[in-house]
C-alpha positions in Angstrom: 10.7 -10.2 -25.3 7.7 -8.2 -24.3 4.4 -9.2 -22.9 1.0 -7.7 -22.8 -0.3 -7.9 -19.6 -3.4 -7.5 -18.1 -3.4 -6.5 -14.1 -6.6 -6.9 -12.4 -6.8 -4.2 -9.7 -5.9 -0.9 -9.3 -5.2 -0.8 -5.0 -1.4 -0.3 -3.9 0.0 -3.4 -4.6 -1.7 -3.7 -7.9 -0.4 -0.5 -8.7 2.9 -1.2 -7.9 3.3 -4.8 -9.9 2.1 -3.2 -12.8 4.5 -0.5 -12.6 7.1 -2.9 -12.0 6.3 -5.0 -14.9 6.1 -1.7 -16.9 9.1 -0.5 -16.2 10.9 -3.8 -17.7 9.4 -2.7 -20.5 6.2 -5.1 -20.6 3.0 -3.2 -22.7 1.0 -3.3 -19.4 -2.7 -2.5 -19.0 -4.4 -2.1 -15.0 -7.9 -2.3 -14.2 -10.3 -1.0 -11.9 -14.1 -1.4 -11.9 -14.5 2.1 -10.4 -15.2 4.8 -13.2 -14.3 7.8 -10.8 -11.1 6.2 -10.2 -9.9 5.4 -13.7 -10.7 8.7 -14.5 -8.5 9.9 -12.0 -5.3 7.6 -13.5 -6.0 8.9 -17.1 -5.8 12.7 -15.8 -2.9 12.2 -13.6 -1.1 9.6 -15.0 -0.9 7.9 -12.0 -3.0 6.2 -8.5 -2.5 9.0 -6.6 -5.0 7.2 -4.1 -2.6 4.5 -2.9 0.9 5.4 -4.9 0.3 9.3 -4.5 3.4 10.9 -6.5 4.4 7.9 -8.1 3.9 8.6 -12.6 3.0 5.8 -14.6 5.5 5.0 -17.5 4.0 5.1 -21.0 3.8 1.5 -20.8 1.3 1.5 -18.6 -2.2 2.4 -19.2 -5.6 2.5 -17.2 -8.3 -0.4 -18.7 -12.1 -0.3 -17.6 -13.3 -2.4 -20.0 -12.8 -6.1 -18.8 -13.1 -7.9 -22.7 -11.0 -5.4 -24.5 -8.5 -6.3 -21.4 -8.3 -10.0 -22.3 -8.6 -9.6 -25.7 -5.4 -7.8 -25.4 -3.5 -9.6 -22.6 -1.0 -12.5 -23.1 -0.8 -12.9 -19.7 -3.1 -12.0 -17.2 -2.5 -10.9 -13.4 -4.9 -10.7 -10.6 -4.3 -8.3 -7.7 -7.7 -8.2 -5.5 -8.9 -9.0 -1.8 -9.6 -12.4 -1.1 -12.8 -11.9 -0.6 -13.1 -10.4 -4.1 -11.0 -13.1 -5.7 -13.7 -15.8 -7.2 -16.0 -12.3 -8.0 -13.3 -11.3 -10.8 -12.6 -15.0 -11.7 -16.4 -15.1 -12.9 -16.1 -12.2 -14.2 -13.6 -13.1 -16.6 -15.1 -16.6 -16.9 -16.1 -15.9 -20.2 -13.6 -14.3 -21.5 -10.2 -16.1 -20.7 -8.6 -18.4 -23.7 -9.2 -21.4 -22.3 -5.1 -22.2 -22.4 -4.4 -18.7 -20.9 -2.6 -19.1 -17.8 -3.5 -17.4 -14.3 -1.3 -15.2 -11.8 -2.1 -13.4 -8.7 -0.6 -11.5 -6.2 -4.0 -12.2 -3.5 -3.2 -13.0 -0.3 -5.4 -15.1 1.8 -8.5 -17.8 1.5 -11.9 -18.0 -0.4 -14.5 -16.7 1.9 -17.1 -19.1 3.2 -15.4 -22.2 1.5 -12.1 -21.6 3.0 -10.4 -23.1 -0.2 -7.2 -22.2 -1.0 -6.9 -19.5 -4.2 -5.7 -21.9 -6.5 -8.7 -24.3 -6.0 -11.2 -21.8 -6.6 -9.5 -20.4 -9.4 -9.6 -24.4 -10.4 -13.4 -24.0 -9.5 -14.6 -21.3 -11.5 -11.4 -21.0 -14.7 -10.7 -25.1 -15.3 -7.5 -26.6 -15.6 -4.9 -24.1 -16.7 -1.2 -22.8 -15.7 -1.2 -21.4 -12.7 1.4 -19.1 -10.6 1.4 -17.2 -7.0 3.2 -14.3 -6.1 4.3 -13.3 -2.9 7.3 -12.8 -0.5 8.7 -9.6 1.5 6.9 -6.7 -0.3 5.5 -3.3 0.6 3.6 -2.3 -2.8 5.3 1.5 -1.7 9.0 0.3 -1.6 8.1 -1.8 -4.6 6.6 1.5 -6.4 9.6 3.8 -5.6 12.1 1.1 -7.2 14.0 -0.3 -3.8 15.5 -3.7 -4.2 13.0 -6.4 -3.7 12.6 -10.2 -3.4 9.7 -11.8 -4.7 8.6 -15.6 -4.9 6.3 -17.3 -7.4 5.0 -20.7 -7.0 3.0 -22.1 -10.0 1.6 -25.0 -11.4 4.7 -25.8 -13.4 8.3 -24.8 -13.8 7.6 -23.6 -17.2 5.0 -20.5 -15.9 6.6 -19.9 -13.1 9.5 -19.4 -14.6 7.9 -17.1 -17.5 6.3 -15.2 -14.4 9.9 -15.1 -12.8 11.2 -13.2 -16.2 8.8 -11.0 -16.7 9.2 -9.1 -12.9 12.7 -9.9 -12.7 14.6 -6.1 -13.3 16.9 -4.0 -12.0 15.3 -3.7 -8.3 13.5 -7.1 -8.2 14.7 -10.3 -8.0 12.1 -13.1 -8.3 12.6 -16.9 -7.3 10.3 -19.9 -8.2 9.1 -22.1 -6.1 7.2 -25.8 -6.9 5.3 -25.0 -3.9 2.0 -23.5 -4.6 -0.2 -24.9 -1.5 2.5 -23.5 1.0 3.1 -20.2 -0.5 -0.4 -19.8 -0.4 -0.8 -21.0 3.3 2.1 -18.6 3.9 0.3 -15.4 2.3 -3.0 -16.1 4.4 -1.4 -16.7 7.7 1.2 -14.5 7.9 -1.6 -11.6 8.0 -3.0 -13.2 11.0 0.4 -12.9 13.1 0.7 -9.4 12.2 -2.3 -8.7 13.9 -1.2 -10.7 16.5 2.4 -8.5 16.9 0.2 -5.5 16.5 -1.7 -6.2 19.3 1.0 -7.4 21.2 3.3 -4.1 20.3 0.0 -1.9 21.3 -0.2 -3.3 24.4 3.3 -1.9 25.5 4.6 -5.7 25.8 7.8 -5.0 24.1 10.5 -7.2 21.8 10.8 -10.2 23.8 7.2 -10.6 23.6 7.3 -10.1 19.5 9.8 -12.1 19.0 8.1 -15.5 21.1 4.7 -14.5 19.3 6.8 -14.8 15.6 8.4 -17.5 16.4 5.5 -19.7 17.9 3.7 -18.3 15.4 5.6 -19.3 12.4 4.6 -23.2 14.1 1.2 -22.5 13.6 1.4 -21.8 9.8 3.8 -24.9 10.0 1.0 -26.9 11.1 -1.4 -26.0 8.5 0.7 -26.0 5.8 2.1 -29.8 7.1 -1.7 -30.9 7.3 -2.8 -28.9 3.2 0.5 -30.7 2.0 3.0 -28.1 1.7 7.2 -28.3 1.6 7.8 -28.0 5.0 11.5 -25.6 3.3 9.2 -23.1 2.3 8.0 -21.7 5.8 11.9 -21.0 6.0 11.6 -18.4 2.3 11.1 -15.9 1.5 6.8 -16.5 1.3 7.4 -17.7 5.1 9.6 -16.0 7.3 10.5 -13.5 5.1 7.3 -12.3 4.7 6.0 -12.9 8.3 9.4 -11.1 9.7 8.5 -7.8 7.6 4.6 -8.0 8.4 4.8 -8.1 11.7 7.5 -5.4 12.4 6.9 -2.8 10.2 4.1 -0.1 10.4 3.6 0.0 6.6 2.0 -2.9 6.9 -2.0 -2.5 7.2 -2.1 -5.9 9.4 0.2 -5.0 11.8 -1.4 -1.1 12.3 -4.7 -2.8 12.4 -3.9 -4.8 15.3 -2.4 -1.8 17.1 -5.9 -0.1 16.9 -7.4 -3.4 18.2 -5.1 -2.8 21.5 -6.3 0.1 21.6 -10.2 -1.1 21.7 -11.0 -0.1 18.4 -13.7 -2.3 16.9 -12.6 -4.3 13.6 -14.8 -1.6 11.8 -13.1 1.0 13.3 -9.8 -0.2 12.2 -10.5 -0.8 9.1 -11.4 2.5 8.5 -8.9 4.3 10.0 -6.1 2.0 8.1 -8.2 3.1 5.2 -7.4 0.3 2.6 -8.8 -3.7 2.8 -7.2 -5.2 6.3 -6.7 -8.8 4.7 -6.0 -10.6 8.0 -9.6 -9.6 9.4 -10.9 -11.7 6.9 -8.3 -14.4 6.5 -8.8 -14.9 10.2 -12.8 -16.2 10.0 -10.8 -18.7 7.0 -7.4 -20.0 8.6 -9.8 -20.9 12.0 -12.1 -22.3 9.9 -9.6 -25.0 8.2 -7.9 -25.3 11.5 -11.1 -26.4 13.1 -11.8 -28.8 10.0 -8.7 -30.5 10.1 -8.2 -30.5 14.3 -4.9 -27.9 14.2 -4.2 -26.1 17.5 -3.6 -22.2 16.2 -4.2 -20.7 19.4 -2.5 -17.4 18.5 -4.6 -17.5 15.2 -8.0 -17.8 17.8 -7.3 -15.6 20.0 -6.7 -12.8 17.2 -10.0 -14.1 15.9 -11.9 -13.6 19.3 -10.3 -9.9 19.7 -11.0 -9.0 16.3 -14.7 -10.9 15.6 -16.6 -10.9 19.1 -14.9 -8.0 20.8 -12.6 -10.1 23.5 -10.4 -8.1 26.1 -6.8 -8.1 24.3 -5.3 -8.5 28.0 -7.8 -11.5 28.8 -6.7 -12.9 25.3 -2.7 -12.4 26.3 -3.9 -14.5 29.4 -5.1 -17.3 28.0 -2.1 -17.3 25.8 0.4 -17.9 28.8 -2.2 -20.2 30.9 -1.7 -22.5 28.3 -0.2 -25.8 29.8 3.6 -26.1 29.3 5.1 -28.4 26.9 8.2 -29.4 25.0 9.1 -26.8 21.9 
């Protein structure tokens, strides 16, 4: 049966969800808060900003106005930067059925608060269904219909498995999972690692050296999932490893280029702007150390990546103080 679906941000992978829910043949409306750029989508009939040559279905439409959005929606999907996260949850504050459930596809933490999503959605929304999505996914691969595998973790069984059904198609497969806390410590760390292998990969230190940095740093999220209360299985899915195996070796992926300009002494500024979208781990970076600190979790990959990125450190000196660390048993 088909849904009408609200999707909250009109960047690449917000783009490409709603296509993907369009396309299963889903009434699906996508939002942006930028005139200029909605405007652009009605005349083209696409987002040629971040999808350029991809055409929206007629199922798909471009939305400005935020109440006759939820007015319309049964189901409503957020796709924003963390650090934009609790700005569109007040935003819609007012608006939301108080029994309408909540998905997003945001990947990181709450800035300043260092909550995960769900607990400031909790904050700001109240009690209602919740769902995650996440997993393996480059919003162009997604766009251009190649096969995809997706995870959603909710509140219940029941939403995520109405989540599950409504991106499921011909080129997506979508699991649930029970797991929301560690899908959501998955999204926000794996960012940080692929800064890491950026950095590593830009300083000419090859595979051997990518593959020990993945690996110990797949522990670290370990760690801080084990600490939040997460299933220890799903660091092993597709939100975990899967995820953190295609962010770190693949140049579509912002975090990973990001850290490449870092090797090359680029400030984070810099970077940012030359990737030319948001560069999630930046952020996520100042979070994830924060929670480590509060809950006394060595992440030494994750602090190093914050001292290159936030105060300028020397990513050689930084690769040193890696491999001074003391040995120890694996």
């Amino acid at each position: 049966m088909a849904a009408q679906i609200a999707v909250l941000g009109a960047g690449s992978w917000g783009t490409a969800l709603a296509l993907a829910l369009a396309r299963n043949g889903h009434q699906v409306k996508l939002w942006s808060h930028r005139e200029s750029q909605l405007m652009e989508m009605r005349l083209l009939l696409g987002n040629p900003a971040y999808l350029p040559g991809i055409v929206f279905p007629p199922e798909l439409t471009p939305e400005g106005d935020l109440a006759a959005l939820m007015a319309f929606a049964d189901q409503v999907l957020i796709a924003v930067p963390s650090h934009a996260f609790g700005q569109i949850c007040e935003q819609i504050k007012e608006l939301i059925d108080a029994d309408q459930g909540v998905a997003w596809a945001t990947k990181g933490l709450a800035p300043d608060s260092h909550q995960l999503l769900h607990e400031q959605l909790h904050d700001l929304l109240g009690d209602r269904d919740m769902a995650m999505i996440s997993g393996p996914s480059f919003a162009k691969e997604v766009a251009l219909q190649m096969p995809t595998a997706l995870t959603v973790a909710a509140s219940s069984a029941e939403f995520a498995g109405c989540w599950a059904e409504l991106l499921h198609g011909e080129t997506m497969r979508a699991y649930t999972s029970a797991d929301l806390i560690g899908v959501e410590v998955c999204g926000a760390v794996k960012n940080v690692l692929a800064i890491a292998a950026g950095i590593s990969d830009g300083l000419g230190f090859g595979a051997n050296a990518r593959a020990a940095l993945i690996t110990r740093g797949l522990v670290e999220m370990q760690r801080l999932g084990a600490v939040l209360g997460a299933q220890p299985e799903t660091f092993f899915g597709l939100a975990g490893l899967g995820d953190l195996l295609l962010t770190c070796t693949d140049n579509q992926s912002r975090n990973r280029r990001a850290g490449l300009g870092l090797a090359r002494g680029l400030s984070r500024e810099q970077v940012e702007a030359e990737v030319g979208q948001v560069v999630e781990g930046l952020r996520s970076v100042v979070e994830v150390r924060g929670v480590a600190a509060q809950q006394q979790i060595e992440m030494p990959i994750t602090e190093q990546v914050y001292q290159i990125a936030h105060h300028g450190a020397d990513p050689l000196e930084a690769v040193r103080l890696l491999l001074a660390r003391q040995a120890k048993a694996e």
